[in-house]
C-alpha positions as protocol buffer text, in pm:
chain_id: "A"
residue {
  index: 1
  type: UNK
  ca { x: 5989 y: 2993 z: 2426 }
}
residue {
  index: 2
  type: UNK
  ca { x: 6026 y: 3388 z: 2374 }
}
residue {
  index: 3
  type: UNK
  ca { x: 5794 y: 3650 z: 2470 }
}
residue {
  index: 4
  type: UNK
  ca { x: 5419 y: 3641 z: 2409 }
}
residue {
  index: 5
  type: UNK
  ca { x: 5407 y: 3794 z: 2054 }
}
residue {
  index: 6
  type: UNK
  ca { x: 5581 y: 3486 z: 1881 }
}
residue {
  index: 7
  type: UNK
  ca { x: 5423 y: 3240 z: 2131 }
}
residue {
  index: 8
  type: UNK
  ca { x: 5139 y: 3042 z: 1926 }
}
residue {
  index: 9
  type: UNK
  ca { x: 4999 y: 2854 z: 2282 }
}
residue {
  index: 10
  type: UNK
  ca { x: 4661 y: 2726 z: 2189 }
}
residue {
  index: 11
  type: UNK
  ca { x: 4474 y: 2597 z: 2470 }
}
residue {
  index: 12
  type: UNK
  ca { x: 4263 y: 2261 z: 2503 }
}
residue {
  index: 13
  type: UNK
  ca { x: 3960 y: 2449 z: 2561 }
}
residue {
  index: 14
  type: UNK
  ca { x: 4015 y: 2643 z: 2215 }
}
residue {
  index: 15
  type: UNK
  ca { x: 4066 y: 2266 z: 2042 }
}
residue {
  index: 16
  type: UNK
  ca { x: 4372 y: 2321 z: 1838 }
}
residue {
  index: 17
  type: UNK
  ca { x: 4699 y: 2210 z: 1868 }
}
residue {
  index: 18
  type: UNK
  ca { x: 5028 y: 2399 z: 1879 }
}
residue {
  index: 19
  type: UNK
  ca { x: 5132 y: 2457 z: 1547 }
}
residue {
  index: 20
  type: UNK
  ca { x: 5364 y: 2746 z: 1336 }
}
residue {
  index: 21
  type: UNK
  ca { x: 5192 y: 2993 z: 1111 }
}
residue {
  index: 22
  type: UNK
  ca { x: 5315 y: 3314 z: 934 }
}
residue {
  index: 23
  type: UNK
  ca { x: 5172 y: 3628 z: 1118 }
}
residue {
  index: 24
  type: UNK
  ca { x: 4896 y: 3843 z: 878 }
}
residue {
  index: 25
  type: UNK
  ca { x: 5014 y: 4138 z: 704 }
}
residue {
  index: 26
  type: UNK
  ca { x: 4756 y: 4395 z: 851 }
}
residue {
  index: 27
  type: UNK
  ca { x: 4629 y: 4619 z: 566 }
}
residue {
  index: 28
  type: UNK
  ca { x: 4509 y: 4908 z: 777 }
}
residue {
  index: 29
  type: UNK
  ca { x: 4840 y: 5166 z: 861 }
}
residue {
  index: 30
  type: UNK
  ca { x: 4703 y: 5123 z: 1230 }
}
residue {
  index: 31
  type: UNK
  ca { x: 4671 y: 4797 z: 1413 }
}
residue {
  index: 32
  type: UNK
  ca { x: 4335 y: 4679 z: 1453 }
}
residue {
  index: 33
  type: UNK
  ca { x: 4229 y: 4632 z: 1846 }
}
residue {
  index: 34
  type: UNK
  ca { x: 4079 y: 4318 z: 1977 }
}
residue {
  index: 35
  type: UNK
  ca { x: 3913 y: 4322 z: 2309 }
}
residue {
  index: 36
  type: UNK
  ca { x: 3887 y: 3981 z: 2491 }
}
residue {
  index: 37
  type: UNK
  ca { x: 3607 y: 3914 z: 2723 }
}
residue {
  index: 38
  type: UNK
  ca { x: 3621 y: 3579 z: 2874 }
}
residue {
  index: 39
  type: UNK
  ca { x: 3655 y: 3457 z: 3239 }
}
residue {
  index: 40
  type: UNK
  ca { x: 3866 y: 3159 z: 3157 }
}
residue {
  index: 41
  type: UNK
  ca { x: 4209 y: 3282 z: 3252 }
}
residue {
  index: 42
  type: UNK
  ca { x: 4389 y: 2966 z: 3036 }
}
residue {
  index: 43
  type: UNK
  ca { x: 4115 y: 3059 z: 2709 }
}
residue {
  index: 44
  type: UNK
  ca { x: 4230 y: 3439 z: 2755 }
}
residue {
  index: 45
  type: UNK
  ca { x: 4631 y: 3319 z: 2775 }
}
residue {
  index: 46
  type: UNK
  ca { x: 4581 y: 3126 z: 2454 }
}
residue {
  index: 47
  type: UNK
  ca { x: 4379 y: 3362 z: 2268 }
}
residue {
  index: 48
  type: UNK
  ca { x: 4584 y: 3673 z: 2351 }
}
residue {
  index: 49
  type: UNK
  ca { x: 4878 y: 3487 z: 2254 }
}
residue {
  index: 50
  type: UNK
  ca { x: 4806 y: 3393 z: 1888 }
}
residue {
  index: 51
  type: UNK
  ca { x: 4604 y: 3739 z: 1849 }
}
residue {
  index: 52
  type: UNK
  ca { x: 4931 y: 3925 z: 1932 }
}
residue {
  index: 53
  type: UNK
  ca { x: 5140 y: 3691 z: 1716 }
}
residue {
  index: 54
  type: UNK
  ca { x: 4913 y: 3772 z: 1423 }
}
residue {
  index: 55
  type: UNK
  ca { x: 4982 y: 4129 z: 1466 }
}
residue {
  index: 56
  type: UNK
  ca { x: 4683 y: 4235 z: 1689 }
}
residue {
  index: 57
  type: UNK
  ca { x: 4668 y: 4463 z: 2021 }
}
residue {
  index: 58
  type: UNK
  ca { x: 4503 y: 4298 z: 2265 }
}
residue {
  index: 59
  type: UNK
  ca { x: 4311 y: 4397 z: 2572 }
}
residue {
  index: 60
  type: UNK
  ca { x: 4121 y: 4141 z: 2812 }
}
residue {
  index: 61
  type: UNK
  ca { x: 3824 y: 4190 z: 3054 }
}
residue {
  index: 62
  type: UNK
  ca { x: 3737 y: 3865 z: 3268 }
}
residue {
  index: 63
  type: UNK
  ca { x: 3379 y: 3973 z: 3349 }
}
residue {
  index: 64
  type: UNK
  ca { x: 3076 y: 4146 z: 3184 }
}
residue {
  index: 65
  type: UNK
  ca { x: 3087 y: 4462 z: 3363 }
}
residue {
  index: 66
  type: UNK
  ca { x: 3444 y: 4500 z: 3304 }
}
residue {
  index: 67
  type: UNK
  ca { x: 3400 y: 4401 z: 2951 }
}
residue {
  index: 68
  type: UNK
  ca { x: 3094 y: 4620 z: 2875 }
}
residue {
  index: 69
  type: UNK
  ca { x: 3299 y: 4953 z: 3039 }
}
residue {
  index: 70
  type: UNK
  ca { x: 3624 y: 4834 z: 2866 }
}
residue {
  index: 71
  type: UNK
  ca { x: 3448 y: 4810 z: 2497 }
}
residue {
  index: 72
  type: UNK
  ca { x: 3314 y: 5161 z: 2550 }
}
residue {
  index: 73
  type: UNK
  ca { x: 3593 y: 5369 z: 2705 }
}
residue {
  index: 74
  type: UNK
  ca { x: 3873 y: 5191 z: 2432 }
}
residue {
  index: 75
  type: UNK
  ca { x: 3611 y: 5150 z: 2127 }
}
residue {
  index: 76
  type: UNK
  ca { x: 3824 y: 4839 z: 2043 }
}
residue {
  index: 77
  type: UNK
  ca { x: 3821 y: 4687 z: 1621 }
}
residue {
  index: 78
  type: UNK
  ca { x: 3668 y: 4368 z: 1760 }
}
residue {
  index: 79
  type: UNK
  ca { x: 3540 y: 4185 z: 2059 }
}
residue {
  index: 80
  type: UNK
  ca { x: 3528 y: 3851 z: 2088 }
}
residue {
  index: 81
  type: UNK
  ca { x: 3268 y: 3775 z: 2380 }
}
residue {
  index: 82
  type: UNK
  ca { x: 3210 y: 3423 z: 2563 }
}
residue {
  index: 83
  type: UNK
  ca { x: 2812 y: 3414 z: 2664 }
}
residue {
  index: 84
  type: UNK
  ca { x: 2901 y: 3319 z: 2966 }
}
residue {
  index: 85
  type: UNK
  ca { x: 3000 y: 3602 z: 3207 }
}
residue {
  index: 86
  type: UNK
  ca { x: 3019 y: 3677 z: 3528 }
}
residue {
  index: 87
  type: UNK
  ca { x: 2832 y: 3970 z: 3690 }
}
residue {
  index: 88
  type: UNK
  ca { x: 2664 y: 4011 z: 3327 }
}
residue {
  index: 89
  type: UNK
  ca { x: 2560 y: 3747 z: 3035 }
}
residue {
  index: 90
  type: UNK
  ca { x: 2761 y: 3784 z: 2676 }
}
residue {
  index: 91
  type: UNK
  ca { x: 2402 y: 3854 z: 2568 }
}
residue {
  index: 92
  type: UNK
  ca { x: 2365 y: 4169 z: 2809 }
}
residue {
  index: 93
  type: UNK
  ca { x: 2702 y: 4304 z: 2735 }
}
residue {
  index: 94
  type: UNK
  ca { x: 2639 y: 4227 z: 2332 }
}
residue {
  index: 95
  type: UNK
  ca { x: 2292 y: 4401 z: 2370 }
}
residue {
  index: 96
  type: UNK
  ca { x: 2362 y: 4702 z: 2561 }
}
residue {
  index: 97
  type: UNK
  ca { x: 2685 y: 4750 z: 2334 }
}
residue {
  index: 98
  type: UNK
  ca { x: 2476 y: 4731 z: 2043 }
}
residue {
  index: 99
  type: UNK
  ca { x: 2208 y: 4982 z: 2143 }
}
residue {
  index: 100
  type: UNK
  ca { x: 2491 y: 5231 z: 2169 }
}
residue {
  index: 101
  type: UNK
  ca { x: 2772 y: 5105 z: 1972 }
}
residue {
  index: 102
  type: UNK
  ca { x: 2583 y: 4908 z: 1676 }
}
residue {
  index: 103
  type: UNK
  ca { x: 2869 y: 4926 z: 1406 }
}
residue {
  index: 104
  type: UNK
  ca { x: 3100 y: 4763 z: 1683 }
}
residue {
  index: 105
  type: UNK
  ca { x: 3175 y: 4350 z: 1551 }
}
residue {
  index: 106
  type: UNK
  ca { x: 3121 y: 4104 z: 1857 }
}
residue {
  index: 107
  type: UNK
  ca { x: 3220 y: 3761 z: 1806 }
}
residue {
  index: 108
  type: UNK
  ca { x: 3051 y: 3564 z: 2048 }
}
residue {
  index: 109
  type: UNK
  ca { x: 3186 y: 3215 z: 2192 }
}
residue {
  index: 110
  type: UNK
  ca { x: 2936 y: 2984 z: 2297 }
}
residue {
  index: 111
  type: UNK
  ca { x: 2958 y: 2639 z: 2446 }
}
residue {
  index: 112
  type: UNK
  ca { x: 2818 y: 2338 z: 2256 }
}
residue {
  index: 113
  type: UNK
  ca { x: 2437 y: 2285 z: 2270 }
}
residue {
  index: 114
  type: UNK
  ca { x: 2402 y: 2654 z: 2325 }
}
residue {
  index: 115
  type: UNK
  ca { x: 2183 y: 2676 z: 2033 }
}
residue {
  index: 116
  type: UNK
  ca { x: 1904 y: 2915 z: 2191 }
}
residue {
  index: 117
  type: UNK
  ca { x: 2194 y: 3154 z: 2264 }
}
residue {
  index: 118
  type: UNK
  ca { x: 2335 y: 3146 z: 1957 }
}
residue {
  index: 119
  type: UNK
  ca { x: 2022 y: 3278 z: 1774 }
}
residue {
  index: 120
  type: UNK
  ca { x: 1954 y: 3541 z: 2051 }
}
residue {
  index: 121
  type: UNK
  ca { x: 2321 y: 3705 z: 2005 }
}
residue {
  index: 122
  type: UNK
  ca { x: 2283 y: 3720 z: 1646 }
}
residue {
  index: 123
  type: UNK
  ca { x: 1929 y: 3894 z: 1690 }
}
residue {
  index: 124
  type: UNK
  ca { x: 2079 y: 4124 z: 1930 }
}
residue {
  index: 125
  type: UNK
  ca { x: 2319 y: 4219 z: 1655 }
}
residue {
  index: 126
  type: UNK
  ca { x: 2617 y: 3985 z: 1734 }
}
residue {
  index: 127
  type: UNK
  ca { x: 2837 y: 3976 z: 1389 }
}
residue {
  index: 128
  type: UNK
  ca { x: 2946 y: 3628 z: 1410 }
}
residue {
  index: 129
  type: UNK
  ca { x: 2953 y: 3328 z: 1667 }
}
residue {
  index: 130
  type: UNK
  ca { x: 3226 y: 2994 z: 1714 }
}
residue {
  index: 131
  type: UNK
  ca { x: 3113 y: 2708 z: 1957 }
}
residue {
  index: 132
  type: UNK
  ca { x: 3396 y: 2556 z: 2223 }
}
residue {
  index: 133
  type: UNK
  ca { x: 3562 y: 2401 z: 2179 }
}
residue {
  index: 134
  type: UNK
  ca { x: 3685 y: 2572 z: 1850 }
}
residue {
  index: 135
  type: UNK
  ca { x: 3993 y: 2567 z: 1602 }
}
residue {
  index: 136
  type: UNK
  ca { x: 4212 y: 2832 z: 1662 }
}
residue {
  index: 137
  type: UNK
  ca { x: 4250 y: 2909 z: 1273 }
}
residue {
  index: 138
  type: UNK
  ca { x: 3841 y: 2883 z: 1270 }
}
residue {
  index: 139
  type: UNK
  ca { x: 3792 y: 3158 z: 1479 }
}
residue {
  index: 140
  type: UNK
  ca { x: 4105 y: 3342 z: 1312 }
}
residue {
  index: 141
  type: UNK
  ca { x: 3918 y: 3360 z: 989 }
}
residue {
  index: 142
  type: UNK
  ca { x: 3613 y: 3441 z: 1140 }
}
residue {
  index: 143
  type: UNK
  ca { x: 3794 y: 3739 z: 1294 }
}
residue {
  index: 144
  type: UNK
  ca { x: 3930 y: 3849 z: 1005 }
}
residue {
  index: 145
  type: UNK
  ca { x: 3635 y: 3834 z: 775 }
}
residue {
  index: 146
  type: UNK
  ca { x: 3429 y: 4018 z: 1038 }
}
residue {
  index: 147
  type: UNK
  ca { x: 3722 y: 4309 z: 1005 }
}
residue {
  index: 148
  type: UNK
  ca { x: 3717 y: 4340 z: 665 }
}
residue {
  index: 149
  type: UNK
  ca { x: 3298 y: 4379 z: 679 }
}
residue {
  index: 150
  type: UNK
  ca { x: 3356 y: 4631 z: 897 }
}
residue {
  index: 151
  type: UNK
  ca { x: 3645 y: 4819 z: 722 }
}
residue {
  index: 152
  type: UNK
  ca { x: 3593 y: 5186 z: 713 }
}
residue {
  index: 153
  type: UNK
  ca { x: 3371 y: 5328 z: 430 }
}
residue {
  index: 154
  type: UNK
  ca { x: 3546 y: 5557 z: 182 }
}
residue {
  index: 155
  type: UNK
  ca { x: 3470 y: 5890 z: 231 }
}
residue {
  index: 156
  type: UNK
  ca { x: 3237 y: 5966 z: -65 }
}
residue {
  index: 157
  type: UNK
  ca { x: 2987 y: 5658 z: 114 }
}
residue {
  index: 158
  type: UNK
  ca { x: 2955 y: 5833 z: 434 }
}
residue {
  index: 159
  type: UNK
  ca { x: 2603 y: 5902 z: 329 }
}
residue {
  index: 160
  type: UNK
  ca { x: 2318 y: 5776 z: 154 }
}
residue {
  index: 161
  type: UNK
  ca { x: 1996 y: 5894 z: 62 }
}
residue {
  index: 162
  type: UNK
  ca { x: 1677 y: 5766 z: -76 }
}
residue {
  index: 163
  type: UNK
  ca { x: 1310 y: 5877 z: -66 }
}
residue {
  index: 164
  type: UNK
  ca { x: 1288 y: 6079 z: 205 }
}
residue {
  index: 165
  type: UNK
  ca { x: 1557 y: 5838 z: 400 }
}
residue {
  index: 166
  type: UNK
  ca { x: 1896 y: 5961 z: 496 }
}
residue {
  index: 167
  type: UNK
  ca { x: 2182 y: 5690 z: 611 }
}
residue {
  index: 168
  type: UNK
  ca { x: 2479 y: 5849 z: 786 }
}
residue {
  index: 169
  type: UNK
  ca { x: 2681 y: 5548 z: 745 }
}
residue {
  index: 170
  type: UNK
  ca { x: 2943 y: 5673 z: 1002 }
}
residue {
  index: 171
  type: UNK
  ca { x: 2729 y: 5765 z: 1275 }
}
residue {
  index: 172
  type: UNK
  ca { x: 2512 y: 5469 z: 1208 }
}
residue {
  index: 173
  type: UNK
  ca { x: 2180 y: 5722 z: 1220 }
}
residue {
  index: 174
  type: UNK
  ca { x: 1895 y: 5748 z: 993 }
}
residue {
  index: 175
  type: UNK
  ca { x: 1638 y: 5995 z: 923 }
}
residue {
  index: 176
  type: UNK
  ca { x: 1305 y: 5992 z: 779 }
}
residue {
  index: 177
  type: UNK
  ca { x: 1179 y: 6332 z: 656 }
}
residue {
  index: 178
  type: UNK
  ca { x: 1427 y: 6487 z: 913 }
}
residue {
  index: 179
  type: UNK
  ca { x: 1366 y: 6310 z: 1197 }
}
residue {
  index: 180
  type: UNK
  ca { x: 1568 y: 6051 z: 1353 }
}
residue {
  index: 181
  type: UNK
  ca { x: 1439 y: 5721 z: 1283 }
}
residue {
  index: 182
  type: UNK
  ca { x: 1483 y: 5402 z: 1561 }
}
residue {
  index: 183
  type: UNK
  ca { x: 1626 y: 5020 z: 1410 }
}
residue {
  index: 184
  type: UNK
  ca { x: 1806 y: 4773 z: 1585 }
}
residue {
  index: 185
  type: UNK
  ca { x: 2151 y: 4680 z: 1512 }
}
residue {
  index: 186
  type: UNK
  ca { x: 2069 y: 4445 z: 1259 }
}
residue {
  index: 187
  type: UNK
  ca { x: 1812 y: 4633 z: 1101 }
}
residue {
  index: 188
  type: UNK
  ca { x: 2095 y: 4864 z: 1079 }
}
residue {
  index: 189
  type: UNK
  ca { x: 2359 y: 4640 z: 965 }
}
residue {
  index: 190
  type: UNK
  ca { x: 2076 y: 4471 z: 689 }
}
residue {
  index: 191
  type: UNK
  ca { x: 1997 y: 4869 z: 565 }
}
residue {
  index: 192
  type: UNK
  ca { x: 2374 y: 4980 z: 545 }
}
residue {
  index: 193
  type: UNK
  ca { x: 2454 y: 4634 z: 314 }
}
residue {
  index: 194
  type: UNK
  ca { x: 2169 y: 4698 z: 76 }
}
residue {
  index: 195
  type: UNK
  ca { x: 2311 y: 5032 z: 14 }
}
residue {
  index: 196
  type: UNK
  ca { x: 2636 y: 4935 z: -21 }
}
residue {
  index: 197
  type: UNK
  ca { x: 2466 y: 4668 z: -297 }
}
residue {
  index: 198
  type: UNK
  ca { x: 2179 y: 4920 z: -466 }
}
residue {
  index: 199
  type: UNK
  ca { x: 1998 y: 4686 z: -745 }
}
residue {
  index: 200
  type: UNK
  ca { x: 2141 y: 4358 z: -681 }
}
residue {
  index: 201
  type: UNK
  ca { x: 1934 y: 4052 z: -655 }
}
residue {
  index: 202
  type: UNK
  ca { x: 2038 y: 3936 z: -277 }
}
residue {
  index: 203
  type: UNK
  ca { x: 1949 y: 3590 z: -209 }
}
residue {
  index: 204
  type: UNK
  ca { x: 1825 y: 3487 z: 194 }
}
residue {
  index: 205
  type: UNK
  ca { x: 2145 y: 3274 z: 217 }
}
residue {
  index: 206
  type: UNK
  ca { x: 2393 y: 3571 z: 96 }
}
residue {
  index: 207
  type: UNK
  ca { x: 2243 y: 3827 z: 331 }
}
residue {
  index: 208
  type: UNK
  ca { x: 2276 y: 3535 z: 585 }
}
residue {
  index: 209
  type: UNK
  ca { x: 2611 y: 3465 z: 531 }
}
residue {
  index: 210
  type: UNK
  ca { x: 2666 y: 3828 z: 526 }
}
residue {
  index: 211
  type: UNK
  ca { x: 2494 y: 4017 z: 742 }
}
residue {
  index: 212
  type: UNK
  ca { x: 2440 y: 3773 z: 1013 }
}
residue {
  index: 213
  type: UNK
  ca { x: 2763 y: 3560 z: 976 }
}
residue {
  index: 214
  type: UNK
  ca { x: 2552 y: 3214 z: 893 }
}
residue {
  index: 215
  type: UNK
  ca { x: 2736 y: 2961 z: 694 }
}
residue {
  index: 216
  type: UNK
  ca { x: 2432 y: 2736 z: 604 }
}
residue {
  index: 217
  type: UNK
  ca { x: 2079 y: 2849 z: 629 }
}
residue {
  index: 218
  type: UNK
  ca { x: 1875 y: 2818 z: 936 }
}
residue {
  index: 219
  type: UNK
  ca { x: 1503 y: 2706 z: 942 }
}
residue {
  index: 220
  type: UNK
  ca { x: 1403 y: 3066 z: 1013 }
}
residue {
  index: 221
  type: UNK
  ca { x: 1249 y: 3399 z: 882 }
}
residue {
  index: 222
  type: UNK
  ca { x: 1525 y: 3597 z: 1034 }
}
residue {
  index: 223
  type: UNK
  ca { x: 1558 y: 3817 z: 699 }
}
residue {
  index: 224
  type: UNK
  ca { x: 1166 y: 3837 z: 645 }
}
residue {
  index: 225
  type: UNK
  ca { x: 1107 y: 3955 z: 941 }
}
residue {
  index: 226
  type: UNK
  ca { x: 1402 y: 4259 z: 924 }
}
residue {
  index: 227
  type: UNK
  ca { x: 1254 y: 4313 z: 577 }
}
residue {
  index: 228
  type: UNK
  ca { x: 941 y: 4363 z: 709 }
}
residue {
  index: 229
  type: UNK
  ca { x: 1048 y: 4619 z: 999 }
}
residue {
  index: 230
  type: UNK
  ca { x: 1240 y: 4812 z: 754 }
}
residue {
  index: 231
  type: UNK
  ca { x: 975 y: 4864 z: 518 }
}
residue {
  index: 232
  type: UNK
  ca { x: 727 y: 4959 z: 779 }
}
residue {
  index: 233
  type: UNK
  ca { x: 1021 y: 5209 z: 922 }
}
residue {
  index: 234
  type: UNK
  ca { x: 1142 y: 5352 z: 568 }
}
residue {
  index: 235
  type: UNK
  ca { x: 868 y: 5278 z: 317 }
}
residue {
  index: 236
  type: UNK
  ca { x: 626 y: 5562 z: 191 }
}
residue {
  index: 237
  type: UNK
  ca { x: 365 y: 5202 z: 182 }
}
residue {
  index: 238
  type: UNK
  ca { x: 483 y: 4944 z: 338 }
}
residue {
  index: 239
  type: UNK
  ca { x: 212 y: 4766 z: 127 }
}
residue {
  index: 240
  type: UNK
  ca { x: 345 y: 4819 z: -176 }
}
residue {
  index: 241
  type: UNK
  ca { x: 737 y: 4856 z: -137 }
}
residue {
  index: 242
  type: UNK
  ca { x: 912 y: 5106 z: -347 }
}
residue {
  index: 243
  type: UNK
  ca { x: 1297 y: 5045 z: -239 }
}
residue {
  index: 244
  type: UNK
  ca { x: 1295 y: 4703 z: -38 }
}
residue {
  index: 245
  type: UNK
  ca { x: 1139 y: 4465 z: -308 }
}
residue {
  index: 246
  type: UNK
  ca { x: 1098 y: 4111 z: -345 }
}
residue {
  index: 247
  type: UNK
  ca { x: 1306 y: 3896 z: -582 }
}
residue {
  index: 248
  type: UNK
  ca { x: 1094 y: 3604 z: -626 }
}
residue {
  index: 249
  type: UNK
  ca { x: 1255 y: 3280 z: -621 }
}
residue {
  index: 250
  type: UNK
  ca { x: 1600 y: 3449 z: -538 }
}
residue {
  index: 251
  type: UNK
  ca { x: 1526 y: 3676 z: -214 }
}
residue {
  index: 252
  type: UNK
  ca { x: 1546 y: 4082 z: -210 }
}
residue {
  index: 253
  type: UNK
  ca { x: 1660 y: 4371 z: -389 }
}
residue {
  index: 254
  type: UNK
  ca { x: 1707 y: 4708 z: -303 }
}
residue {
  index: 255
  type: UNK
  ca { x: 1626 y: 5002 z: -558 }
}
residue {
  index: 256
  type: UNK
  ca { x: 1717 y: 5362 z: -410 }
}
């Protein structure tokens, strides 16, 4: 069949069938890294194959622990994450990558029914989820999209500044008044996107979509609630918001 790189083997547990595609022209002059972490030896074969074919390195780990030391010693483009792990959960690995690593994208794979963990991984910061069994070309375009999120900045929006706020957008830090200021990953991820969209109206559902990797929205107050902790983090009065504001009607809107 030839070697691996023009092999497009999709396995049953990924829910596609083989079938001929034209490999992606990769925009960035170096090839993005994907790091695999899934203890299905068949689901790794599959994936690594049409990941290479589309122009991707590729790395594996079959456990947690292995995955977790992998992600931080090669600092891969991607990782796409099953929840289920030996030695340590997806949602450990995810969660203790994020702490440290919180601009890192984690795709995580989750089986059917695993609704609970789909909504933890995304709290702990995951970028993006698909649920075996999956289309390969689903989980292609999710991998993609994620990418291009998290291209890097240009170099004259490696900072931003409001109030007495300051966003290092490449060392994912912020500072209050000079001192270093703690927020989760998604806090993070939901601060860096309003700066990158100062004074537009951002509806629930776009931020969502965006931030969180939703398609449709859920019946929560997921982006409330990270409203909320920002503005008591960033705000001079949390009370009465200066830079996070309330779009009535439409959602949020950030003015800095």
């Amino acid at each position: 069949m030839g070697s691996n790189a023009h092999r497009r083997v999709v396995t049953q547990a990924a829910g596609d069938a083989q079938y001929q595609s034209k490999p992606i022209t990769v925009a960035s002059s170096r090839t993005p890294r994907i790091l695999i972490v899934e203890d299905e030896p068949s689901m790794v074969s599959g994936l690594r194959d049409n990941f290479e074919y589309e122009g991707y390195k590729v790395s594996t780990a079959y456990d947690g622990v292995e995955g977790l030391e992998r992600a931080f010693n090669e600092t891969p483009d991607l990782i796409v994450l099953d929840v289920m792990m030996p030695k340590m959960s997806g949602l450990e690995v995810c969660k203790q990558l994020k702490a440290k690593r919180p601009s890192m994208p984690i795709i995580m794979l989750t089986a059917r029914g695993q609704e609970v963990d789909k909504v933890v991984g995304l709290e702990l910061g995951a970028d993006d989820y698909v649920t075996k069994p999956f289309s390969i070309r689903e989980l292609l375009a999710r991998v993609k999209a994620v990418l291009r999120r998290a291209q890097v900045l240009p170099r004259e929006q490696e900072r931003y500044s409001f109030g007495e706020v300051e966003v290092d957008l490449r060392s994912c830090k912020v500072k209050r008044s000079g001192l270093p200021v703690e927020v989760s990953s998604k806090e993070y991820e939901l601060l860096k996107y309003f700066t990158l969209h100062p004074g537009e109206s951002l509806s629930r559902e776009r931020l969502l979509e965006d931030v969180w990797g939703y398609e449709s929205s859920p019946t929560t107050r997921t982006v409330d609630a990270h409203i909320v902790h920002l503005r008591q983090k960033l705000e001079p009065n949390p009370e009465q918001p200066e830079f996070f504001l309330t779009v009535h009607g439409t959602g949020y809107k950030f003015v800095g």
